[in-house]
Every structure is written in structure tokens, then in C-alpha cells.
C-alpha positions as CSV (number, residue, x, y, z in Angstrom):
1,X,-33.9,-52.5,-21.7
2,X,-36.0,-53.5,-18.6
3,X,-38.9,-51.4,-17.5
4,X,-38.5,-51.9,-14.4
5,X,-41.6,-51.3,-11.3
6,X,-41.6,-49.7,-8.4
7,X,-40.0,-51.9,-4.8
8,X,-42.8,-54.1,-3.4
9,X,-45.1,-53.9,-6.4
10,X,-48.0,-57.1,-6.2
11,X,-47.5,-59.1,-9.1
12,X,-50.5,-61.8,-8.5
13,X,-53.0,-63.7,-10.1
14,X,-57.2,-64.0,-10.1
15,X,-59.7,-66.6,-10.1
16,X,-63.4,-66.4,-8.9
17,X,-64.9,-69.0,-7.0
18,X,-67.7,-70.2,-9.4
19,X,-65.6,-70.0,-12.0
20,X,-63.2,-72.5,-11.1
21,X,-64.0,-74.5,-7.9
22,X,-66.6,-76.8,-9.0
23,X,-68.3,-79.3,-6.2
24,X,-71.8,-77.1,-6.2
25,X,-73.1,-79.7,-3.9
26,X,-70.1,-80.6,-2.2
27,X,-70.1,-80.1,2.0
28,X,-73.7,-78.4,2.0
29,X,-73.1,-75.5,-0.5
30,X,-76.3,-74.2,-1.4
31,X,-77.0,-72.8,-4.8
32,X,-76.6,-69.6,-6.6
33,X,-77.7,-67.8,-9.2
34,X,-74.7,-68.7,-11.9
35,X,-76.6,-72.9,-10.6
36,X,-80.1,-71.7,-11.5
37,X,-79.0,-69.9,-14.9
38,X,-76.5,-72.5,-16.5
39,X,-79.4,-75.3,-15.6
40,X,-82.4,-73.1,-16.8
41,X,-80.2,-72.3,-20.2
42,X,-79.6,-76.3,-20.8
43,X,-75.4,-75.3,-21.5
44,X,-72.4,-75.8,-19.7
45,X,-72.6,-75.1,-16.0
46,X,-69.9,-74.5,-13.2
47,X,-69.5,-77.9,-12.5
48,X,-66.8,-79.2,-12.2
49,X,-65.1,-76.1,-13.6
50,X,-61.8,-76.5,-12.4
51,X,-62.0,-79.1,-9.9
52,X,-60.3,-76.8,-8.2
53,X,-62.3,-77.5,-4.9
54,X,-60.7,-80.7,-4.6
55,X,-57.3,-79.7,-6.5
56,X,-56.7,-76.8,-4.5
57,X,-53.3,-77.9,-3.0
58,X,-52.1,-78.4,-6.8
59,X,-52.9,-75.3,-8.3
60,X,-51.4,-73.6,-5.0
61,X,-48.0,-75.5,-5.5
62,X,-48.4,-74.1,-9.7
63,X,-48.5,-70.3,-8.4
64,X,-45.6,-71.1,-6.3
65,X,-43.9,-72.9,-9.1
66,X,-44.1,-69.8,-10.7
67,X,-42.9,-67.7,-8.5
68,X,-46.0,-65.1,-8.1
69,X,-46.3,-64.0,-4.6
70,X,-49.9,-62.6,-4.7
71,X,-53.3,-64.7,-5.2
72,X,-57.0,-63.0,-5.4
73,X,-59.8,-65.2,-5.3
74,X,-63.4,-65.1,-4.2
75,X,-65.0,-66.5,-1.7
76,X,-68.7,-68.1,-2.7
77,X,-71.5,-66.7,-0.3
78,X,-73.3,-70.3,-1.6
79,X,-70.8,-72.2,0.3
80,X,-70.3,-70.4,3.2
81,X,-73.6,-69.4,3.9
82,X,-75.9,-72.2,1.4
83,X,-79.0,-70.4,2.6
84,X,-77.4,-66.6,2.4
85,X,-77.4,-66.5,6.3
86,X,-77.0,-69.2,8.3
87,X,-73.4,-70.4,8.2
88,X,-72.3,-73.9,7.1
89,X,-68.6,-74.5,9.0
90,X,-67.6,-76.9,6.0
91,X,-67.7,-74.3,3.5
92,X,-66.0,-71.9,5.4
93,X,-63.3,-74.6,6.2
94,X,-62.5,-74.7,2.8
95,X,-61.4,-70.8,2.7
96,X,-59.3,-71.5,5.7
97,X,-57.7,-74.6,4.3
98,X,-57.1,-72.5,0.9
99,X,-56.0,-69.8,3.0
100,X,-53.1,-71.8,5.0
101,X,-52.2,-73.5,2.2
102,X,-51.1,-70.1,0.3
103,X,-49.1,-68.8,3.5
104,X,-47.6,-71.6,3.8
105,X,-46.1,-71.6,-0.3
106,X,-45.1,-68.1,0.7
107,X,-48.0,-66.5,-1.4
108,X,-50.2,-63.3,0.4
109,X,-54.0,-64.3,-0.4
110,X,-56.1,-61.4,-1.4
111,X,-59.8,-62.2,-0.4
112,X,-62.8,-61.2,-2.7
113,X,-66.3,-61.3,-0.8
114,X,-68.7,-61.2,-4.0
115,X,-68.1,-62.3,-7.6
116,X,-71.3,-62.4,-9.1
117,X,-72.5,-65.4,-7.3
118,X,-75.5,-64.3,-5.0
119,X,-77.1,-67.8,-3.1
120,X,-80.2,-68.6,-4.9
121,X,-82.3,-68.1,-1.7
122,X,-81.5,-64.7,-1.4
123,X,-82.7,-64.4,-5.0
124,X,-86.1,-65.7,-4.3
125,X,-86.4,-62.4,-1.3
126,X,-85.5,-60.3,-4.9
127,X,-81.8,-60.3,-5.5
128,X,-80.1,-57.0,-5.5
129,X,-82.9,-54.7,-6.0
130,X,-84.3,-56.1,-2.5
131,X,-81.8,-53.4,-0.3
132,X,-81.9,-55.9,2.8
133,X,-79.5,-57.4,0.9
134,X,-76.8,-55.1,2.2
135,X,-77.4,-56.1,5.5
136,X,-77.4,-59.7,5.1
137,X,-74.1,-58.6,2.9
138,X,-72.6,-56.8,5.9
139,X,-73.5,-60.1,7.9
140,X,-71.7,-62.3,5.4
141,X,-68.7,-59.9,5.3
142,X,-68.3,-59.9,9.2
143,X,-68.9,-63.8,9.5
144,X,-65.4,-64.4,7.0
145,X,-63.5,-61.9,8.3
146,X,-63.7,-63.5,11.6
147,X,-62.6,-66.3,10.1
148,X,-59.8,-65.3,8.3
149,X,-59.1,-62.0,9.0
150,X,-56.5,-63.1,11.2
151,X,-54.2,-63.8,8.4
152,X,-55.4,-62.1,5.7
153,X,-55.2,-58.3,5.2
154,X,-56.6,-57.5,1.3
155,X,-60.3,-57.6,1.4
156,X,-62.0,-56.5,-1.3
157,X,-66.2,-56.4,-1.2
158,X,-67.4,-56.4,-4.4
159,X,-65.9,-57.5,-8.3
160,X,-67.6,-55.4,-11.3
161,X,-70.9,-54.5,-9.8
162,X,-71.6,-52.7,-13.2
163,X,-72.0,-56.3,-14.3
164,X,-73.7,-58.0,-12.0
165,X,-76.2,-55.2,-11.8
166,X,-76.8,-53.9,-15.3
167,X,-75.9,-57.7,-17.0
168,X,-77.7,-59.2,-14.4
169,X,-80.7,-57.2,-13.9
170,X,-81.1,-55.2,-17.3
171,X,-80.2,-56.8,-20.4
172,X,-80.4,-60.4,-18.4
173,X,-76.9,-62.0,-20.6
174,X,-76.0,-62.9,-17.1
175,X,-77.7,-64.2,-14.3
176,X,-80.1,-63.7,-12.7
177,X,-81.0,-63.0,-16.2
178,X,-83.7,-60.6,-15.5
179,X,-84.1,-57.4,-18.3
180,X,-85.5,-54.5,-16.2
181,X,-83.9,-51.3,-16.8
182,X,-85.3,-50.1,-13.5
183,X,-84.5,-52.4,-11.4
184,X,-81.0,-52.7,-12.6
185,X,-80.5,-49.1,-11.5
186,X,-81.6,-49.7,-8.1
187,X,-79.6,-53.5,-8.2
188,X,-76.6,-51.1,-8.7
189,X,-77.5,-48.8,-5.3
190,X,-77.8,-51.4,-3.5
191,X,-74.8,-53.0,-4.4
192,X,-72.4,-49.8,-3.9
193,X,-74.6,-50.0,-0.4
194,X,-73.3,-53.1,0.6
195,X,-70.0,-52.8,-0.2
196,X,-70.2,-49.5,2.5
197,X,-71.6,-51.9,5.2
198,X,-69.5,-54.7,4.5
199,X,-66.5,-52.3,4.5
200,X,-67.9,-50.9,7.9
201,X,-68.3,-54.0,9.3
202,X,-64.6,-55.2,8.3
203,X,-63.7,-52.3,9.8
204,X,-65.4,-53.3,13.1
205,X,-63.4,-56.4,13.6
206,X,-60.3,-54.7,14.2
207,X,-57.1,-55.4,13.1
208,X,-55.2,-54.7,9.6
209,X,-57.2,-54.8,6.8
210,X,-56.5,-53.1,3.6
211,X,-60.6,-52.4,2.4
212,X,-61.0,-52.2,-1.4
213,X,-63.7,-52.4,-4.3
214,X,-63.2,-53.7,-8.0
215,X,-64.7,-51.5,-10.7
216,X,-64.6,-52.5,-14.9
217,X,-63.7,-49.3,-16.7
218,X,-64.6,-49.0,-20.5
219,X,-62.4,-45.8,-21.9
220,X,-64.6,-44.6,-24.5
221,X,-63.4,-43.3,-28.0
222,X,-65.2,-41.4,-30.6
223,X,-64.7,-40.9,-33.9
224,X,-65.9,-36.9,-34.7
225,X,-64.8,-34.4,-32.3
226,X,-68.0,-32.9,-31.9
227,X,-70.8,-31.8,-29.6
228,X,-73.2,-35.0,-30.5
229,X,-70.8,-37.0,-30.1
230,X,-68.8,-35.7,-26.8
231,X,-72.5,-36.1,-25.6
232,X,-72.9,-39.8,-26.3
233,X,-69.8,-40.4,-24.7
234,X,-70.5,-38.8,-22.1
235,X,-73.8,-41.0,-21.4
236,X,-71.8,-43.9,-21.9
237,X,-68.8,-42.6,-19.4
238,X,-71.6,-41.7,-16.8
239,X,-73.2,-44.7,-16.5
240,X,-70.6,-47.4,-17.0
241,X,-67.5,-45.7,-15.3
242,X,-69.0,-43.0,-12.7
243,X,-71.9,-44.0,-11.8
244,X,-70.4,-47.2,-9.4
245,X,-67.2,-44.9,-8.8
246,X,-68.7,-41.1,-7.9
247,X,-70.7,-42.4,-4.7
248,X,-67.4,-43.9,-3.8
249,X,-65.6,-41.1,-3.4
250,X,-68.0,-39.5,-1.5
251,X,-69.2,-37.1,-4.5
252,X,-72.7,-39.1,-4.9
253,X,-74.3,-40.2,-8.5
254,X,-73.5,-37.2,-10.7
255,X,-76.5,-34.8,-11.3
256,X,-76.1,-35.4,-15.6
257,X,-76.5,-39.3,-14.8
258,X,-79.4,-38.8,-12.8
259,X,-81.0,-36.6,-15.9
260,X,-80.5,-39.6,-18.2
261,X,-81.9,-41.7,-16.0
262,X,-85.1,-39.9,-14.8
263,X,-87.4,-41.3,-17.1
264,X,-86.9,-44.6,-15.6
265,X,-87.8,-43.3,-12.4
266,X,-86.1,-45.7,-9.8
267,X,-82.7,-45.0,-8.6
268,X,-83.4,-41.6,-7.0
269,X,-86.9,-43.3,-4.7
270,X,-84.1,-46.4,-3.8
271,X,-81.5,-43.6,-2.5
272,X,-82.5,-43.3,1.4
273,X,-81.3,-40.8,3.6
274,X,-77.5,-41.9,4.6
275,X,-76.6,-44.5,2.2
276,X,-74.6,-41.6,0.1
277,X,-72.6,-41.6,3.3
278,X,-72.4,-45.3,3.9
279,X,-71.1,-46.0,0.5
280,X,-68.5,-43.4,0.7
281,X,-66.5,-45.3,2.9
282,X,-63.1,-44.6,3.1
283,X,-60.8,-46.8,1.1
284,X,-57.2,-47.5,1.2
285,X,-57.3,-48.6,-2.3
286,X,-59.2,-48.9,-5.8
287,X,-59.0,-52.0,-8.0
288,X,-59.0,-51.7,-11.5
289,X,-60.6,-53.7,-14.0
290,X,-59.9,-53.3,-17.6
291,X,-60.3,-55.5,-20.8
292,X,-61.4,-53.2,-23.7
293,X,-62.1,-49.4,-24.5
294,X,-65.8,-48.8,-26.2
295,X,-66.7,-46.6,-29.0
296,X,-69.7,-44.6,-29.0
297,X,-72.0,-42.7,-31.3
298,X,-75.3,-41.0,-31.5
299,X,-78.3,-41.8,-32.3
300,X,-80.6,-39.6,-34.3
301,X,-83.7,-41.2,-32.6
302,X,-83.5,-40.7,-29.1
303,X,-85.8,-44.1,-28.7
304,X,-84.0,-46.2,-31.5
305,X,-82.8,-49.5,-30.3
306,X,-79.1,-49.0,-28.9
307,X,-76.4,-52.2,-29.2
308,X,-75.5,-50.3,-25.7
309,X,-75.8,-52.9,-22.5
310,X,-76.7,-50.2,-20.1
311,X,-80.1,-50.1,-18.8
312,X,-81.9,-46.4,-19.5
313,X,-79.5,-44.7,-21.9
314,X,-81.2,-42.9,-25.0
315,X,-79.5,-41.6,-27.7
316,X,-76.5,-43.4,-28.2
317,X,-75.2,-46.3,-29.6
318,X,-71.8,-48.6,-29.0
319,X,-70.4,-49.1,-32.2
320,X,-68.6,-52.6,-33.0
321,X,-64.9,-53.0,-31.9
322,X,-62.1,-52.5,-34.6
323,X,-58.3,-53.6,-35.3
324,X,-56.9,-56.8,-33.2
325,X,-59.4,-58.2,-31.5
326,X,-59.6,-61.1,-28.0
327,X,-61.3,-64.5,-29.2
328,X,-64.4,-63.0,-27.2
329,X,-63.7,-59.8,-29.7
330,X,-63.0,-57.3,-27.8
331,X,-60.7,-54.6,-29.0
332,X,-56.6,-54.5,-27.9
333,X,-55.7,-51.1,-27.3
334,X,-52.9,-50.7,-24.3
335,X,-52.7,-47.0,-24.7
336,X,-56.2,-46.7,-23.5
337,X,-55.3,-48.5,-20.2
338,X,-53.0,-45.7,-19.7
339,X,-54.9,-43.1,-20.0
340,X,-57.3,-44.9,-17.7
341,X,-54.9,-45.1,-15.0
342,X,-53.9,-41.5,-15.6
343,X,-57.3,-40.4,-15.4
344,X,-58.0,-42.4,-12.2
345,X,-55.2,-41.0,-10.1
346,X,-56.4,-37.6,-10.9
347,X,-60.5,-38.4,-10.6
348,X,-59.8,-40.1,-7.6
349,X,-57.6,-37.8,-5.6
350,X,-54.1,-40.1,-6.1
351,X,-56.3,-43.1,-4.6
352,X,-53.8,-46.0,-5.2
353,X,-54.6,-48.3,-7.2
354,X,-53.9,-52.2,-7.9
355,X,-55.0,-53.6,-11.4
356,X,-57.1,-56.6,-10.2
357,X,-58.1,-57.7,-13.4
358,X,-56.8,-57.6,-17.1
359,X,-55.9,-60.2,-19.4
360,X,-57.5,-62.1,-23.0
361,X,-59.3,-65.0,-24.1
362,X,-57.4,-66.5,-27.3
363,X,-57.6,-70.5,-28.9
364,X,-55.0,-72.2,-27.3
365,X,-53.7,-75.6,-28.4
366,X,-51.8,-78.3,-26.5
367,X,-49.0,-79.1,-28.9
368,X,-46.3,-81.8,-27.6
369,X,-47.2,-81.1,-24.6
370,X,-46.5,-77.3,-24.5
371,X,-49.5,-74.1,-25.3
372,X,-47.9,-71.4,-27.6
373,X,-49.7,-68.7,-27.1
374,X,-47.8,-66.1,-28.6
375,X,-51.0,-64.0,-28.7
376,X,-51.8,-63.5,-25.2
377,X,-47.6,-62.9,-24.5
378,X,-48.1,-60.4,-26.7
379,X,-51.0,-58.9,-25.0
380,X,-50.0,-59.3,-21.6
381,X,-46.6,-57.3,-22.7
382,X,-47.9,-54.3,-23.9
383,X,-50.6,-53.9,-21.2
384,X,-48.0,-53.8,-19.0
385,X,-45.8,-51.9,-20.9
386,X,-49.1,-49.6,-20.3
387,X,-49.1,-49.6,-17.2
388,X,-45.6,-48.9,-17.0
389,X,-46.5,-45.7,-18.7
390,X,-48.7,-44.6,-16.6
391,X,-46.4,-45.2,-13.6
392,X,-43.6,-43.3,-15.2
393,X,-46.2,-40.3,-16.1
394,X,-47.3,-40.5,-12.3
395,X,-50.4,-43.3,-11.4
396,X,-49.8,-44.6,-7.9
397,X,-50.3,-48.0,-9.3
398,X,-49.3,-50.7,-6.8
399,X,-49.8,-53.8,-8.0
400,X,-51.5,-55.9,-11.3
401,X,-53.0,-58.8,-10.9
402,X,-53.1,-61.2,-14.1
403,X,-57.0,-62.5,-15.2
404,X,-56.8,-65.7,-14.7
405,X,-54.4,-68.5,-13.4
406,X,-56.6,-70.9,-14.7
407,X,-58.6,-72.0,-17.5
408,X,-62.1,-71.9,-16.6
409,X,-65.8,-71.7,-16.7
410,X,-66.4,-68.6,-18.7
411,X,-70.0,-67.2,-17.2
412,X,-72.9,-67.3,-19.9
413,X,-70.1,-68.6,-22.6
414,X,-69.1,-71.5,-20.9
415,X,-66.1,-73.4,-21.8
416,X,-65.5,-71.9,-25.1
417,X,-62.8,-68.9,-24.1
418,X,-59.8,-69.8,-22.2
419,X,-57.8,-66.7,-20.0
420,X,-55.7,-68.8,-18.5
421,X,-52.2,-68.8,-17.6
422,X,-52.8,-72.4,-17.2
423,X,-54.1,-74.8,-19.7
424,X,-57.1,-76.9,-18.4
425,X,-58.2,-80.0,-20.3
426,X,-61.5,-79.9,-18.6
427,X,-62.4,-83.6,-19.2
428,X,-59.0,-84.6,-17.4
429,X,-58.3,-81.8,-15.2
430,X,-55.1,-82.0,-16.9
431,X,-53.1,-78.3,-16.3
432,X,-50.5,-77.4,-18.4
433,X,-48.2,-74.0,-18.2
434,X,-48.8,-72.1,-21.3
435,X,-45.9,-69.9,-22.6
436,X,-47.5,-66.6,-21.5
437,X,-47.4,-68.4,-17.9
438,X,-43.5,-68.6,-18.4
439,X,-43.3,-65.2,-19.4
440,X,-45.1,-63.5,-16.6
441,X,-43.2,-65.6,-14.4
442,X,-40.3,-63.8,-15.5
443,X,-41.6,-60.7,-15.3
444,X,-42.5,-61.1,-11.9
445,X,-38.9,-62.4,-11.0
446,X,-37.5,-59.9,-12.9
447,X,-39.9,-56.7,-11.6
448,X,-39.5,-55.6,-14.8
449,X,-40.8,-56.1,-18.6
């Protein structure tokens, strides 16, 4: 039996630019955070990556080879903009080449403004908790939808903000790599801040654009079905999967969150009058981020140490991951992406929705030539066998979009997990289809699982 999806559903794929495009000096790109992390922590860094910079005509034939019709990717702020606001017409020639290139192989490109990699200078004016970075956001936005708006019609602003606010700013894994609670908080403001002026100024450029944001949702489980421990995953839900999404939809940061967080004492001071109103742009559709559900607990001492990433939280605690686990361990359980998606279309009104992101990290071996990774076909069918599921039971889901085509540079853990569809040998640049790119190619032709 197939299950079949709906007529005109985007089946796609997603990269991110400093992920996989390499050439950090190439044609006057400036440098970013992810350039000043990777060289400060003496490991891999994003270059070359993928090569994909220079082998961008390649990998565009592979999608096409494939048969996928959709392609997200991010733009890098560094390349078009090396300084953060003064534009360099190289870098932006690049998007425009990528961009042709696609339409021309018949494949609709789907244009992410952010992915985690601010320009360095606008790091040294204080990165994210600095709120004139909204504007100079907004600036950026405008500058490649002139560009490219003309034949590109997906925008979306922002990828995971959670992350590069709370990762980036609190517990400092990623970069910039900076641990303050506080100013994490007010990172994530002014994050949701700039995705409402970029979205306004996308807006103001007429023509069609289809304006979304890319959340990562965590579906928390407990184990005891009681009022401690409803509370702590509550705490949890608040601030990794509401407190980026409420503002959104126009229903600001819920009044619990702000509770937990008082003692911190920064997010409220950073909210000024309006920006609940310039976040809450309308959007014509949510993307959808999921990898993992988490588990949380209680904690008997409000002011224990927590293994929870989230800046402020007190009295709780993420408990480790159980049953079959990624190769970055983190948990496989489809049925929790269902309920996600269920939850979603109600929380959000029947928002649509379009899975941006999901997929798995597994070892993957080049055998004879061919990668058998029954693993990740494994994975791949029962998440969307999930999200079938949730179609059936009602989600306006309208598309899913598989993480990642390619092989690539992994953030703070380098080259040592491989997502890809696509074997790289990152000495050689050497791609190779792994199995799991077979099978979704058949899924895609098929519309159906």
C-alpha cells in the first residue's frame, strides 16, 4: 500500500550556506561568527565544507538527477554584505547564479535569509542582544529580495532562532559562544524582532512572496503523570517551543514564561512599545523543524545544576535520551512528530505548515562504490509515515523538506556526523548517492511512501 500525499505537496531538500559552500574568503566575503568560533576552538572550520561554492552547478544537476523539485538554502549575510551593511555585488552574484541555475533544472528555490551565520562585524556592535540589529536585518532582507525576488517566491527570515539565541548566547556550544542567560533572552527578542521587519520589508517590495519563519520543536515526554512533573514540562515547553512561536501569532511571550524568567530580569526591559506588533507579522506559512522529543524531570533544588540548555530555567532537568538513538544520539520517535504537527495546526489556528527540516546523522561507509545506509532509510520512512499521519488526522502540512542534500560541516562537531543524502569525501569532494537518496527519490516520484 502507498500512502499517498496530498496534489502539489513540496518534496525538497536543505542545506545552509556555511555549512556547505566553503570559499570564506572567496570574492570579498567577510567573516562571521561560525569563522571566528571554528578558528578560536583550533577544530574543523567551514572551509572548504562542501566546495559547494565553486561546485554549485554539480550538486544542482544531483537534485535534478533525483528528481526533487524543491531546494532550501541560505543565503550568508557574510558574503553578501562582508561588513553586515555595505553590499559586495560578487557575493550577491553568487545567489543569482545559484538561483538561475535551479530554474533552469526545473527546481523552485526556497530562499533562507539567516542560518546562524551573523558577519563578524556586526558581532563586534554586540550581536543579537544589540536590537539595531533588526534594522540592519530588515536592510539585508530588502537588499536580496531585490535581487532575487523576481524569481523567487519562498522567503523565509530566520532558521531555529532558539539556537542561535539560547546556544549562541547562553550555554555558548555554538557561536558566538558567549554563556549569558540574560542576554540570551533578549538575543531571542531581538531575533523574533527582525524577522517582523525583514518580513515587512519583503513585504514592501511587492510582488509574490510566500513570507515564512523556521522554528525547532522539542515534544516533551515525561515519565510520572503528575503535578511536578507536568510543571517541568511545562518550563521546558515554554521556553523552547512557545516562547519564539507565541509572539508570532500575535499572542506575545506567555505570562508563565515571563514568571520563570523574571529573576533574570532582561527580556521584559528589551520588549519596547510595538515590537509585540512588529513580530506578529502575518505569515502565510510556518516551517517546522523537528529532530528529537526531550524528556523532562524535576528538580528537588530549584538552584541545582540542570543538563537543560535553556538559559534561566530552575527546577527542571532534561533527562538523557532512550531507545534507538541518531549517531549524534538523539532519540527516534516518529509518533512524537505527529503529535507535533497535530498540535501545531490547532495552536496555530490551521497555519500551514511545511516541514523545513528533519532527518539523522548515522556512520556511513563508501562500499564498492555505493553507501548502505539502511539506517537513515529507515528513519526517513517512518517520519514520513508520521507525517502522513498527521495529514490523514487533519495537519495542513504542505510540504517536507529532507535535512540535508549534502554531507557537510556539522557546526561545533565538525566533520564527524554526516545527514546527507549525498556522500561527501571531504578530502576529494567526491559525492556519491547513498541509498536513502534513492529512496526519497522514489518517494518523491511516487508522492507516496
Amino acid at each position: 500500500m502507498t500512502l499517498g500525499f496530498p496534489d502539489g505537496f513540496r518534496w525538497g531538500t536543505a542545506t545552509a550556506a556555511y555549512q556547505i559552500e566553503g570559499s570564506t574568503t572567496a570574492d570579498g566575503r567577510g567573516p562571521s561568527i561560525w569563522d571566528t568560533f571554528t578558528t578560536r576552538s583550533g577544530v574543523a572550520t567551514g572551509d572548504p565544507a562542501c566546495d559547494h561554492y565553486r561546485r554549485y552547478r554539480d550538486d544542482v544537476r544531483l537534485l535534478s538527477e533525483l528528481g526533487v523539485p524543491y531546494y532550501r538554502f541560505s543565503v550568508a549575510w557574510s558574503r553578501v554584505m562582508p561588513d553586515g551593511r555595505t553590499v559586495e555585488p560578487r557575493g550577491l552574484a553568487f545567489y543569482d547564479r545559484l538561483v538561475d541555475t535551479l530554474l533552469e533544472h526545473g527546481i523552485t528555490p526556497m530562499v533562507t535569509l539567516y542560518h546562524w551565520d551573523l558577519p563578524e562585524a556586526l558581532q563586534a556592535k554586540g550581536g543579537w542582544p544589540n536590537r539595531e540589529l533588526a534594522d540592519h536585518f530588515a536592510d539585508y532582507a530588502l537588499t536580496v529580495h531585490k535581487a532575487l525576488g523576481d524569481r523567487v517566491r519562498q522567503w523565509t527570515t530566520i532558521n531555529e532562532p532558539f539556537c542561535a539565541a539560547f546556544i549562541g548566547y547562553g550555554n555558548g556550544d555554538h557561536a558566538p559562544g558567549i554563556q549569558d542567560e540574560g542576554a540570551a533572552l533578549v538575543a531571542g527578542h531581538n531575533l523574533l524582532l527582525a524577522h517582523g521587519k525583514a518580513a515587512q520589508a519583503l513585504r514592501s517590495n511587492g510582488g509574490e512572496q510566500e513570507v515564512s519563519i523556521v522554528l525547532n520543536f522539542a515534544p516533551v515526554l515525561t515519565d510520572v503523570d503528575d503535578a511536578v512533573h507536568r510543571e517541568a514540562a511545562r518550563k521546558f515547553d515554554f521556553l523552547h517551543n512557545r516562547f519564539f512561536l507565541d509572539p508570532l501569532l500575535g499572542r506575545g511571550y506567555p505570562p508563565e514564561l515571563l514568571a520563570d524568567l523574571a529573576h533574570l530580569g532582561t527580556l521584559e526591559p528589551a520588549i519596547a512599545d510595538g515590537d509585540l506588533e512588529i513580530i506578529a507579522q502575518p505569515l502565510d506559512v510556518l516551517g517546522v523543524n523537528y529532530y528529537a522529543p526531550a524528556r523532562a524531570v524535576p528538580l528537588e533544588d530549584p538552584e541545582a545544576d540542570s543538563n537543560c540548555p535553556l538559559p534561566g530555567l530552575r527546577g527542571m532537568d532534561v533527562q538523557p535520551p532512550r531507545g534507538e538513538l541518531t549517531s549524534l544520539g538523539w532519540e527516534q520517535r516518529p509518533e512524537c512528530f505527529t503529535e507535533l504537527l497535530l498540535w501545531l495546526q490547532e495552536h496555530c489556528g490551521g497555519l500551514p505548515l511545511v516541514i523545513a527540516e528533519n532527518g539523522a546523522a548515522f556512520e556511513d561507509e563508501v562500499v564498492e562504490g555505493r553507501v548502505h545506509d539502511e539506517k537513515r532509510v529507515r528513519y526517513f520512512a517512518h517520519h514520513l509515515a508520521a507525517v502522513h499521519a498527521a495529514i490523514e488526522r487533519g495537519a495542513d502540512v504542505r510540504g517536507y523538506m529532507a535535512w540535508s542534500l549534502l554531507d557537510n560541516f556539522e557546526w561545533a562537531m565538525g566533520y564527524t556526523q554526516r545527514f546527507g543524502l549525498v556522500h561527501v569525501d571531504f578530502e576529494t569532494q567526491k559525492r556519491v548517492l547513498k541509498d536513502s537518496a534513492l529512496f526519497y527519490a522514489d518517494v518523491v516520484a511516487r508522492n507516496g511512501l
